[in-house]
C-alpha positions in Angstrom: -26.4 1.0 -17.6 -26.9 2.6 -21.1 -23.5 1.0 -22.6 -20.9 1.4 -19.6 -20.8 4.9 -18.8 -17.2 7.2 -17.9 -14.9 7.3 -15.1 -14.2 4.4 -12.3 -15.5 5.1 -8.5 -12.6 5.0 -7.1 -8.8 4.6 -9.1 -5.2 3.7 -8.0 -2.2 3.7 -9.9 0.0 0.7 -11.4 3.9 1.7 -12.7 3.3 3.3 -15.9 6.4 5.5 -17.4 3.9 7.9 -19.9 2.2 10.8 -18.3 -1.5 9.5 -17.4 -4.9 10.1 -15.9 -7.2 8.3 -13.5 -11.0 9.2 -14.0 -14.1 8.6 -12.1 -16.9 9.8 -9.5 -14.2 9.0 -7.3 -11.4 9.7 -10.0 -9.4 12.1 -12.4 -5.2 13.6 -12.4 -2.6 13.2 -14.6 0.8 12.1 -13.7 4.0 10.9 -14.9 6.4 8.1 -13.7 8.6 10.9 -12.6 6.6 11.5 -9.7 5.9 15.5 -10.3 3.9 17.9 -8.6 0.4 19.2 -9.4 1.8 22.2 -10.7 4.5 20.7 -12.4 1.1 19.1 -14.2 -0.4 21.6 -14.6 2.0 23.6 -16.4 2.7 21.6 -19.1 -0.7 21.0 -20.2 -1.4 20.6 -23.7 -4.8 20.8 -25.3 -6.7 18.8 -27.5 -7.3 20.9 -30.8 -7.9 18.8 -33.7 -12.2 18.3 -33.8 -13.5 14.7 -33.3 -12.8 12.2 -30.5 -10.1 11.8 -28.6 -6.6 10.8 -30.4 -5.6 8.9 -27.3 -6.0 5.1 -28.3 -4.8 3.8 -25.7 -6.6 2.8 -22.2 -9.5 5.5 -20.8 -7.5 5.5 -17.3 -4.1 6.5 -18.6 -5.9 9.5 -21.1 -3.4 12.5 -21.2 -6.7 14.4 -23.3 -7.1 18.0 -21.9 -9.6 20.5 -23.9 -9.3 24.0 -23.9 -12.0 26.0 -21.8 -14.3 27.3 -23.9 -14.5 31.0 -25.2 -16.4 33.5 -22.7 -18.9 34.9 -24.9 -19.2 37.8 -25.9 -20.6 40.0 -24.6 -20.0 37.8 -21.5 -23.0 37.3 -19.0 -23.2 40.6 -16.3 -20.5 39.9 -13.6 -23.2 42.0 -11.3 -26.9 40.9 -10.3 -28.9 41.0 -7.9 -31.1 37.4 -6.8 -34.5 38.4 -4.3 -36.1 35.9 -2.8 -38.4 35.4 0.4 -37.8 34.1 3.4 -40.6 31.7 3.7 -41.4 28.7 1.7 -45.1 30.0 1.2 -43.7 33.1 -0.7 -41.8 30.9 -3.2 -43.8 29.6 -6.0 -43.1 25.7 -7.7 -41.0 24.5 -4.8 -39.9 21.0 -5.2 -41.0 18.2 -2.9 -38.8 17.7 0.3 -35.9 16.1 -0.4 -33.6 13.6 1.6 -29.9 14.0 2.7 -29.5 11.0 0.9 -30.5 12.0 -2.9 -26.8 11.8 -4.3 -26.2 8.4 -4.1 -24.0 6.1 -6.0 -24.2 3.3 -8.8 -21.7 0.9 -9.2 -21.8 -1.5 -11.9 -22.0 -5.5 -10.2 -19.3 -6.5 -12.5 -16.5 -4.2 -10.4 -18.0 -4.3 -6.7 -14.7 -6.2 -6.2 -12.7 -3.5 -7.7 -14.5 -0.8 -5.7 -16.0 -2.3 -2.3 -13.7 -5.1 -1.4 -12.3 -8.0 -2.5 -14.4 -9.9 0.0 -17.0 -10.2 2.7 -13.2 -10.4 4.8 -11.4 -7.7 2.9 -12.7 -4.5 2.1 -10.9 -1.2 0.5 -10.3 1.3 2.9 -10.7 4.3 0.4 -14.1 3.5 -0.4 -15.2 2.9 3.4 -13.7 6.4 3.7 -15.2 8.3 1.3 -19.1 6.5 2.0 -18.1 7.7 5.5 -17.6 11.3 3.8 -21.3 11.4 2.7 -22.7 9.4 5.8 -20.9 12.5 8.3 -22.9 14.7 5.8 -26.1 12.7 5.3 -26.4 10.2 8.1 -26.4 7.5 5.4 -25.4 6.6 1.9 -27.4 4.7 -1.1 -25.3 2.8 -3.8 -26.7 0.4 -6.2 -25.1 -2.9 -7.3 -26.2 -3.9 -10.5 -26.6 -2.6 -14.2 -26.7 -4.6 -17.3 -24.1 -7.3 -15.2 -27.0 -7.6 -13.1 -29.4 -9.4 -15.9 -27.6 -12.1 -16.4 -25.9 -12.7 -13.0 -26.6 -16.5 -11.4 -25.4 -16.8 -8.1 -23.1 -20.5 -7.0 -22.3 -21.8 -4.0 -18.7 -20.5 -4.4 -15.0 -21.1 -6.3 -12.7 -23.4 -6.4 -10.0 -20.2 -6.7 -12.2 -18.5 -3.7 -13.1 -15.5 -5.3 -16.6 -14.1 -4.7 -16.8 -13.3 -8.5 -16.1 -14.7 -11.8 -17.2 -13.5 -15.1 -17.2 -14.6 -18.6 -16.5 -12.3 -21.6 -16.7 -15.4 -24.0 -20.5 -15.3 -23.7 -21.0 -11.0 -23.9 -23.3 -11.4 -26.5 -24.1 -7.5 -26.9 -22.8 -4.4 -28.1 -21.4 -2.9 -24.9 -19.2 -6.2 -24.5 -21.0 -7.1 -20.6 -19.9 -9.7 -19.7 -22.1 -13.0 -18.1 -21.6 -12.6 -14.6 -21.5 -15.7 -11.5 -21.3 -14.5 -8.0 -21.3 -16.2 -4.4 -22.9 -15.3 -1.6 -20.1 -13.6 -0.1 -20.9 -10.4 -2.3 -23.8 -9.8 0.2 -22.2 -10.7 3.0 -19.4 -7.7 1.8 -22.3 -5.5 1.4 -23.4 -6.1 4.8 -20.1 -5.7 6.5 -19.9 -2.5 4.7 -22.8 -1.3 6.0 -21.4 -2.4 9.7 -19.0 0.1 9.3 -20.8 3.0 7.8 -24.0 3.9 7.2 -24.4 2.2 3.5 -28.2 1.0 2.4 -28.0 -0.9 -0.9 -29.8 -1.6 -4.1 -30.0 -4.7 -5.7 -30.9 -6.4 -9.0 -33.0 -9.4 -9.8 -31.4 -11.3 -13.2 -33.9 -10.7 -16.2 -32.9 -12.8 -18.6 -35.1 -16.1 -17.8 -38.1 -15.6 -16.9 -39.4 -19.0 -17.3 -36.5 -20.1 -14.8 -36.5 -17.0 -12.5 -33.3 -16.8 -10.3 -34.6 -14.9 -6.7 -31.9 -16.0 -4.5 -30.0 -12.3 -4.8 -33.4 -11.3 -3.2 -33.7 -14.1 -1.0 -30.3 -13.8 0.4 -30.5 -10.2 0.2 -33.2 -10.0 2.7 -31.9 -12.5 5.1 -28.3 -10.8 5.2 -28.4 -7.1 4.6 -31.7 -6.6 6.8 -32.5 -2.9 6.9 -29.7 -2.0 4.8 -31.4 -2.8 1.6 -33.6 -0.8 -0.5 -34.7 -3.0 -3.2 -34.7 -4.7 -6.4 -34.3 -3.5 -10.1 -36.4 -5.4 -12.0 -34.7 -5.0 -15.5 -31.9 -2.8 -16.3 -33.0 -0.4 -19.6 -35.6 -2.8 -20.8 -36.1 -0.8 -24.0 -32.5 -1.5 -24.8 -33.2 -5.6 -24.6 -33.9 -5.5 -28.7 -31.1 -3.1 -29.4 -28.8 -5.1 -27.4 -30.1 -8.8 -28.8 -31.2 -9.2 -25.5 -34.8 -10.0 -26.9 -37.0 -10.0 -30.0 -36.3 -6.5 -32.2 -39.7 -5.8 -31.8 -39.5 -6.2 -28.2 -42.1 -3.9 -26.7 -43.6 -2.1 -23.4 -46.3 -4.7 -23.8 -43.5 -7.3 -23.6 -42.2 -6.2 -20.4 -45.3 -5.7 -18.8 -46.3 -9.5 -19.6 -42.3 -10.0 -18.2 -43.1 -8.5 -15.1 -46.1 -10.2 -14.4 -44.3 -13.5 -14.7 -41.5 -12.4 -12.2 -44.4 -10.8 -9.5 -45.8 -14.4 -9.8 -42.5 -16.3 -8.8 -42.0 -13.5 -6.4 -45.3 -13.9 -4.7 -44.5 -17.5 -4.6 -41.3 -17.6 -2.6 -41.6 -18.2 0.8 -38.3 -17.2 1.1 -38.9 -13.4 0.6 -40.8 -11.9 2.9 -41.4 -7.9 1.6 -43.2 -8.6 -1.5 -43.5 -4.6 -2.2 -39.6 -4.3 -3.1 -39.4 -4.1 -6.8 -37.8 -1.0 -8.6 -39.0 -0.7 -12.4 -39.1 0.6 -15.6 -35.4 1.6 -15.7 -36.2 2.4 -19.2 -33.4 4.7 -21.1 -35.6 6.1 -23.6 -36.4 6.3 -27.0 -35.3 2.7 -27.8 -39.4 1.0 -28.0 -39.6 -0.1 -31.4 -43.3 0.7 -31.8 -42.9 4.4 -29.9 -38.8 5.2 -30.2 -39.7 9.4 -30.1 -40.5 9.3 -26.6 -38.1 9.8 -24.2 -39.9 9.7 -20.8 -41.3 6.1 -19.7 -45.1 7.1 -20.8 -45.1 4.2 -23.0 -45.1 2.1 -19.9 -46.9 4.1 -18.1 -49.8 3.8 -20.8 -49.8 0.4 -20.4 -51.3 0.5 -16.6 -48.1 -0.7 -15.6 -48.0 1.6 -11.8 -51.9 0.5 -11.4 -51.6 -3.3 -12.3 -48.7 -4.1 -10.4 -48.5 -1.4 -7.5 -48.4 -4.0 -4.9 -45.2 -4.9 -6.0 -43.4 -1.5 -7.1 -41.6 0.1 -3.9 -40.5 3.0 -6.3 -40.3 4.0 -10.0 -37.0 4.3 -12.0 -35.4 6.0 -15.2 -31.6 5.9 -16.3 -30.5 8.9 -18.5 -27.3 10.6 -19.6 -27.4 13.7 -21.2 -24.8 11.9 -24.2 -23.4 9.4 -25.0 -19.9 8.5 -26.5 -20.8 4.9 -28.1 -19.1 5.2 -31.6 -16.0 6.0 -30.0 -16.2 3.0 -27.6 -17.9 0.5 -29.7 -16.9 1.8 -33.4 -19.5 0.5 -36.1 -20.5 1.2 -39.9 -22.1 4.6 -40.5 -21.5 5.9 -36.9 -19.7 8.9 -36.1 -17.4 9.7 -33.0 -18.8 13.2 -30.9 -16.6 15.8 -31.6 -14.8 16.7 -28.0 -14.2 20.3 -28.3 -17.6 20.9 -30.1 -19.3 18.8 -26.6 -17.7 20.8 -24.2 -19.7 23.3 -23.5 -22.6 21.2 -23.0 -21.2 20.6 -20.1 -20.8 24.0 -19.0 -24.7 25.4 -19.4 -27.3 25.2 -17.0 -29.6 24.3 -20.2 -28.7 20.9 -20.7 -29.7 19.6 -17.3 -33.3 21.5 -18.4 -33.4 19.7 -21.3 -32.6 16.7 -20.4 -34.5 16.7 -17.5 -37.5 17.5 -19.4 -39.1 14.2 -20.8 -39.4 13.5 -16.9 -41.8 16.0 -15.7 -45.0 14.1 -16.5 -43.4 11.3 -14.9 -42.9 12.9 -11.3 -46.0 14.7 -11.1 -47.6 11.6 -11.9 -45.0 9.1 -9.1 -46.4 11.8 -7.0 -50.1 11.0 -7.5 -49.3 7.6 -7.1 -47.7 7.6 -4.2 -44.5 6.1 -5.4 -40.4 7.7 -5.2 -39.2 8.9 -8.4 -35.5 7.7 -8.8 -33.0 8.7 -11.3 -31.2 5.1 -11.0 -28.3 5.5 -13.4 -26.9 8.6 -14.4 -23.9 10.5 -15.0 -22.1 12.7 -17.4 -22.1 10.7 -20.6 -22.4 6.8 -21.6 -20.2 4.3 -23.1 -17.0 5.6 -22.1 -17.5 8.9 -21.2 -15.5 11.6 -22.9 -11.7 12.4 -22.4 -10.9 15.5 -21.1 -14.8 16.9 -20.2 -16.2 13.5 -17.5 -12.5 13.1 -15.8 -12.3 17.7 -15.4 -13.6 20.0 -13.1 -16.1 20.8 -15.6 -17.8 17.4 -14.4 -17.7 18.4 -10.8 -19.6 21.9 -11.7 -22.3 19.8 -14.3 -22.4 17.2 -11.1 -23.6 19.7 -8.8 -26.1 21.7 -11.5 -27.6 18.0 -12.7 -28.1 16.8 -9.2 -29.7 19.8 -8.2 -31.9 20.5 -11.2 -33.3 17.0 -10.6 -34.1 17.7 -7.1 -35.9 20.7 -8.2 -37.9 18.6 -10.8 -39.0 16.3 -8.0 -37.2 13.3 -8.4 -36.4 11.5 -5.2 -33.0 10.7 -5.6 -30.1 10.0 -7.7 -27.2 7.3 -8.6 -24.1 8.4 -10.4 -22.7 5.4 -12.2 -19.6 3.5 -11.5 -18.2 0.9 -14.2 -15.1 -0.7 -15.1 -13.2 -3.2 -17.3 -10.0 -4.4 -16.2 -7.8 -4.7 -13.3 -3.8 -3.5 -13.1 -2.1 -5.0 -9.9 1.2 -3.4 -9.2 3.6 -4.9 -6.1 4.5 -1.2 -5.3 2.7 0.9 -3.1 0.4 3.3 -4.4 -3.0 5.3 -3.7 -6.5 5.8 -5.1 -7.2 8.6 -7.4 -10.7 10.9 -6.5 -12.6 12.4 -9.6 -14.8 15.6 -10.0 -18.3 14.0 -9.1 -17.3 12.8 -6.2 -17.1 16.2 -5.3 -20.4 16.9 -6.9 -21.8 14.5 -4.4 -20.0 16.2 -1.4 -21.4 20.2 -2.0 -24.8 18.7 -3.2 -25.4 16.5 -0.1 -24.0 19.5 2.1 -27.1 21.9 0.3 -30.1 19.7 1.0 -28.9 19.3 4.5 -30.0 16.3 7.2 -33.5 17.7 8.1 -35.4 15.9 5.4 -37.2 18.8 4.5 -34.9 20.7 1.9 -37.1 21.9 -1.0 -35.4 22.9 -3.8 -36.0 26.1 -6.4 -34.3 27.1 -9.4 -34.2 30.3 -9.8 -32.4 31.3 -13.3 -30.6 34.8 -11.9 -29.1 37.0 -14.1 -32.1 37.1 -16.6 -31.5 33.7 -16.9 -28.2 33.2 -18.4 -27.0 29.7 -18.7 -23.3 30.2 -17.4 -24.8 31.6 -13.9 -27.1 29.3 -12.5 -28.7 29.6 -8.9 -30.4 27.0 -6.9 -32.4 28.5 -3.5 -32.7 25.4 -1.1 -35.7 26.2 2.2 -35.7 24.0 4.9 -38.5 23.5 7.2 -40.4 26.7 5.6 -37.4 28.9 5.8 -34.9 29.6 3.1 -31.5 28.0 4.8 -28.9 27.5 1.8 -28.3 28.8 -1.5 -26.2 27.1 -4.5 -24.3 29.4 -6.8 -22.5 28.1 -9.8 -20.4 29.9 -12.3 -19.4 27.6 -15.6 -17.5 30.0 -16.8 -13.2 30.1 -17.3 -11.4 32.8 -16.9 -7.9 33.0 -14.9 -8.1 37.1 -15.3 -10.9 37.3 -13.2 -12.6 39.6 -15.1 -15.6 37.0 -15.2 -16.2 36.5 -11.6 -19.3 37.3 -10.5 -21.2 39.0 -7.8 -24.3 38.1 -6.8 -26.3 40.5 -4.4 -28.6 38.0 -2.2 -31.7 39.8 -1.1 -33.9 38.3 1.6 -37.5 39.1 2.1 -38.2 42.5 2.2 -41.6 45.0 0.7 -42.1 43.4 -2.2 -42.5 39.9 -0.5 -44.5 41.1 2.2 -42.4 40.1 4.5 -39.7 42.5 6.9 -36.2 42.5 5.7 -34.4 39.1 6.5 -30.5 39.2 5.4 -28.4 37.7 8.1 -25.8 39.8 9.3 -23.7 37.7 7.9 -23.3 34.4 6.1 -21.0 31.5 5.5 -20.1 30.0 2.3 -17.9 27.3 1.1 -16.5 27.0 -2.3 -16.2 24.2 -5.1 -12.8 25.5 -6.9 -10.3 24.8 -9.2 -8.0 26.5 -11.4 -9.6 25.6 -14.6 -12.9 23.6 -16.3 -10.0 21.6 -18.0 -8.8 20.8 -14.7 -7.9 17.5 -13.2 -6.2 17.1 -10.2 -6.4 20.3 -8.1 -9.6 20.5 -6.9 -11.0 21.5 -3.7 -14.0 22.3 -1.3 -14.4 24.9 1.3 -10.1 24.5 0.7 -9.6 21.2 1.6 -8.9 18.2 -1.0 -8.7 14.8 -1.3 -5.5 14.3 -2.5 -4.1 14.4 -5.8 -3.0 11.6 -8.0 -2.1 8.4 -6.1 -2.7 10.2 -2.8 -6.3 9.2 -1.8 -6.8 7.3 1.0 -10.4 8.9 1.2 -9.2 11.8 4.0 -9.5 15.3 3.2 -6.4 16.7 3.1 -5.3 20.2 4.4 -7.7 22.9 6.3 -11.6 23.4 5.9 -11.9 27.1 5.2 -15.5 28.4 5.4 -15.6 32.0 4.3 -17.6 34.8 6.7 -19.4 37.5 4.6 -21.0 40.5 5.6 -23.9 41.6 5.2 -25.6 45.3 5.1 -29.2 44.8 7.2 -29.9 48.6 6.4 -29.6 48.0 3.0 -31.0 44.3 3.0 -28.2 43.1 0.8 -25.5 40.2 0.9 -23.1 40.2 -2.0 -21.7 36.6 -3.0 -18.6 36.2 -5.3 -18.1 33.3 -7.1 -15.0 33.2 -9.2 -14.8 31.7 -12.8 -15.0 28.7 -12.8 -16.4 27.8 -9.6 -19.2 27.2 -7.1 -20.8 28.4 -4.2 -22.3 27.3 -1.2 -23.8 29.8 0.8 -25.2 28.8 4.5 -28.1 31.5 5.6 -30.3 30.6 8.2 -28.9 30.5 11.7 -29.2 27.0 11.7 -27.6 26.6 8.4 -25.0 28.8 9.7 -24.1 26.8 12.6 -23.7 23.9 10.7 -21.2 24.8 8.3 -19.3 26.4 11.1 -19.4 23.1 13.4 -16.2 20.9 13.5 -16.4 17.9 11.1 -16.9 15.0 13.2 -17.1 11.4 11.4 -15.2 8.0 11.4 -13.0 7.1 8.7 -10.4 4.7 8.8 -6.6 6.0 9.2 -3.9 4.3 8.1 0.2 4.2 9.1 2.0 2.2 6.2 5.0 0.3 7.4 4.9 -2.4 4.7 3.7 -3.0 1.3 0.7 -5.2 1.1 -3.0 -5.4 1.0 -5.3 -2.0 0.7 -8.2 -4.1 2.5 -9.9 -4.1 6.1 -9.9 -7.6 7.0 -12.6 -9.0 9.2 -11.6 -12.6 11.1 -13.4 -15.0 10.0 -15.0 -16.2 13.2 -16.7 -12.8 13.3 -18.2 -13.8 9.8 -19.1 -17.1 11.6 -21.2 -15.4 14.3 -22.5 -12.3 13.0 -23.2 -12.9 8.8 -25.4 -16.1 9.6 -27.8 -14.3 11.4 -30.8 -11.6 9.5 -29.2 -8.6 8.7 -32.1 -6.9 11.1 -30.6 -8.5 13.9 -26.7 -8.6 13.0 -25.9 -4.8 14.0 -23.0 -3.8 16.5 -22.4 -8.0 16.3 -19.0 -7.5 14.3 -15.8 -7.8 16.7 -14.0 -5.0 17.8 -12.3 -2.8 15.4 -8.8 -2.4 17.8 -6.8 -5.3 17.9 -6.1 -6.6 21.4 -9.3 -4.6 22.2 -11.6 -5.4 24.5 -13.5 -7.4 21.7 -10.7 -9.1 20.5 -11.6 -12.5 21.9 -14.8 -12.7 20.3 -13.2 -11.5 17.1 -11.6 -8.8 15.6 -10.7 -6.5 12.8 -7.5 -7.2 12.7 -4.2 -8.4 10.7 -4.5 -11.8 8.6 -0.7 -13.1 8.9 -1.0 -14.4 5.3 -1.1 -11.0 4.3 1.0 -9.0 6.3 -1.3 -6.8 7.0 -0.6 -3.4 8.3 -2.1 -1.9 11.3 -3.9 1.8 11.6 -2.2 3.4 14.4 -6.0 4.8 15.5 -8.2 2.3 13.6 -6.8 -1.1 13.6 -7.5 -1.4 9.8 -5.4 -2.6 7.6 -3.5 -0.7 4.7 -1.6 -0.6 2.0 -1.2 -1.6 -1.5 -4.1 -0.8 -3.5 -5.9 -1.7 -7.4 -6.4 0.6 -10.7 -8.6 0.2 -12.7 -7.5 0.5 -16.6 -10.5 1.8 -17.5 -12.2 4.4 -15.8 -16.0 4.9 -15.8 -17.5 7.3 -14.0 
């Protein structure tokens, strides 16, 4: 990553007695030891109005930072327009390439996979099996990444004498973002590959870059022989550019320099038996403007005029780029002559459809030319801002609205997919019982993955409505040929209402050539919350995932997917979407019938009766049997999931007495106490 980014994945709650917040892709409310309500939260919200950083000094996780919405302007955006568009894909111009279900993925840094995923290959957290089972019902699977600047220097031993899967020392974090040298055993594959027994998770590795006259493969060796069909690939160097920045390399470390790297590592790979797909490598990762002889250019050209893609295409399974549209480095890593970004000047930032276009920018040479080479396009590391994040903007709603706006806009500018990062720093255990905390871009991931739909052949369109206005963005998504979805957003705050919009959808019609084609009605679901500023009470299509300390990675209350009628006659469909919010609206038939189907995936319940370990634990003999074969041939070999079922003898999920493990009344997973992270990175 680009200096550890904001917010945690996934958050839980030690004792604290000040009012706090949790933040992350998975994570962002405030509470206080008393225990009080969301509203009671809510009400006594205080904003941030001195300019600068943040005053909160103390730990990210516990900020109590909330900014005030910024002004409408004025004259405010019209609250009425109309968007026409065609019904077929042929009468839309500068349609994206078809997208995947699976382009929202996830990025977690390889330095807190045991703070996310699971403390082992025998004990995983049931939130974050829940909430991958949340995009697999939507997606049919789920891409994470494991690695990040952890990644480089990680050297895999044979194991612990404490038994952990993971140790790391800070002692020898010889950079600016404090990353620490990282040792891992085996068993972080074998949790990857248990995870992906349970739902649908394909994962992305890392090979270590930091040697290359003593390469270390076995992550890629291993990685083949355990997670099978589950794994996507390897990064071949996180941010490469960064390597002279960070002390990594040389200063005048270059393109050239890498390019003569990854020759070296293509020969070790072509070398070892031991790995069998040779084409597997993900690369340039670069962030941009950091090449010492070429720092003005954003993009990756400077690798790409080196004939990197043609020299070494037998290797490359798929290009990469990591970007964030800021960053909040002199507030997390203060140095001479730098100066912390002002929070209430960065808000709005946040809240215009123009920063994802000009951030996506420097990329559109890039995926026209992945596209003439044949190779995906992959934003592998992104997310609101690096280095920290910023209190108040990456752990509010405002996030979930930029989450759903960034995603999209780089699905319309024909990358293949992208990772929202995941880091972390330290770990609070508490003996009490508590819950994980969910954060806005987690529900970024949820409306975004919904839009493109499982048909693999979403293509996406921005359309710009209301004369283009930044605070009103639109996104038209057609699948198989026919326009199927829309994606309305509306950055704007305003508890009077006065600044909710109306959208009039028009569908075909004369000046298409094409008949008149509004639905007589439509379904939409809705991204809401009270406020941009707003933390905890969040929801889509009405249901939520819990407030603060409530997530078990269930949504929580009743879906509600809204019916609005259209006039045929008058080939019009009006859409409100309130201030701030999103919308979600389902047109074609098939769409239609989708968002009004039940939800139907697995997750894992859980009855508490005791206070103990949030894990699923997997017996051991099952590890025994199952983990030692390939990962290709391992599936539906994992015992039962019931205990006493009909598995059971061969091995089950099931309660590890040394734990005293609790039992899901429906799943036979085990619950209960769970970890925080005291620093939240998402």
């Amino acid at each position: 990553m680009r200096l550890p980014l904001f917010s945690s994945l996934l958050a839980c709650a030690a004792a604290a007695k000040a009012q706090v917040t949790i933040y992350g892709v998975f994570g962002s409310t405030t509470t206080s030891a008393s225990a009080q309500s969301s509203a009671d939260a809510t009400s006594s919200t205080s904003y941030q109005t001195v300019p600068g950083p943040a005053t909160f000094t103390g730990l990210a996780a516990y900020n109590p930072v909330f900014l005030e919405p910024p002004a409408i302007p004025n004259p405010p955006p019209a609250n009425q327009f109309t968007i026409a568009l065609p019904n077929a894909a042929a009468g839309m111009n500068a349609l994206s390439i078809p997208q995947a279900p699976t382009f929202f993925g996830f990025s977690i840094e390889m330095s807190v996979a045991t703070q996310l995923i699971g403390t082992n290959s025998t004990q995983l957290h049931v939130p974050f099996l829940n909430l991958m089972a949340l995009m697999v019902e939507k997606a049919g699977a789920v891409h994470v990444r494991v690695g990040g600047n952890t990644q480089d220097t990680a050297f895999m031993v044979d194991s612990f004498p404490d038994g952990k899967i993971m140790e790391k020392d800070k002692e020898d974090a010889s950079n600016p973002t404090s990353t620490p040298v990282l040792a891992f055993t085996p068993d972080l594959l074998y949790m990857l590959a248990n995870v992906s027994s349970l739902v649908n998770c394909h994962w992305y590795l890392g090979v270590p870059f930091n040697d290359t006259a003593n390469w270390r493969l076995e992550i890629a060796e291993l990685g083949e022989a355990i997670l099978g069909d589950h794994l996507l690939g390897f990064q071949a160097g996180n941010e490469p550019d960064l390597y002279g920045k960070h002390y990594h390399r040389p200063l005048n470390y270059s393109e050239w320099d890498y390019f003569g790297e990854f020759s070296l590592l293509t020969q070790a790979y072509q070398n070892d038996a031991k790995i069998t797909n040779k084409k597997s490598l993900i690369a340039p990762s670069t962030a941009g403007n950091n090449w010492p002889v070429e720092g003005s250019v954003t993009g990756p050209e400077p690798v790409w005029n080196t004939g990197f893609v043609q020299a070494y295409d037998q290797w490359l399974s798929a290009l990469a780029v990591e970007r964030y549209p800021d960053e909040n480095c002199a507030a997390m890593y203060p140095s001479p002559g730098s100066t912390p970004i002002d929070l209430i000047s960065e808000f709005p930032k946040y809240l215009s459809h123009q920063t994802g276009l000009d951030t996506v920018s420097a990329y559109l040479n890039s995926t026209m030319l992945a596209q003439t080479w044949g190779k995906p396009f992959l934003m592998f590391e992104t997310n609101t801002a690096s280095c920290g994040g910023f209190m108040g903007i990456s752990d509010a709603f405002a996030a979930a609205l930029f989450g759903v706006d960034w995603a999209l806009q780089l699905a319309n500018s024909n990358f293949t997919g992208a990772l929202f990062h995941a880091g972390g720093q330290d770990v609070a255990y508490n003996s009490a019982f508590h819950q994980w905390t969910i954060g806005p871009v987690f529900y970024s991931a949820i409306v975004v993955t919904e839009a493109l739909g499982t048909s693999n052949t979403s293509r996406v369109k921005d359309l710009f409505p209301n004369n283009g206005n930044d605070l009103t963005p639109a996104y038209a998504i057609y699948e198989n040929d026919q326009l199927a979805r829309m994606v309305l957003i509306n950055f704007m705050d305003d508890p009077t209402g006065a600044n909710d919009y109306t959208a009039t959808i028009q569908v075909g019609g004369q000046q298409f050539g094409e008949s008149n084609s509004v639905p007589a009605q439509v379904k939409v679901k809705y991204l809401l919350a009270p406020s941009v500023s707003e933390k905890d009470n969040i929801t889509w299509a009405g249901q939520t995932l819990g407030g603060r300390f409530q997530v078990d990675g269930r949504w929580k209350g009743t879906e509600s997917v809204q019916t609005v009628q259209c006039d045929q006659n008058a080939n019009t469909c009006p859409i409100k979407v309130p201030a701030p919010g999103a919308a979600l609206v389902f047109i074609s038939d098939s769409a239609q019938q989708v968002a009004g189907a039940q939800e139907s995936y697995s997750t894992f319940p859980t009855t508490v009766v005791t206070k103990t370990a949030n894990t699923v634990s997997v017996d051991a003999s099952v590890l025994a049997t199952s983990n030692g074969n390939s990962g290709k041939s391992r599936a539906n070999r994992l015992g039962g999931t019931s205990q006493g079922g009909k598995n059971a003898a061969a091995g089950t999920y099931g309660v590890r007495a040394e734990r005293a493990a609790i039992v899901s009344a429906l799943a036979g997973v085990i619950v209960g106490g769970m970890v925080m992270f005291t620093r939240a990175l998402w």
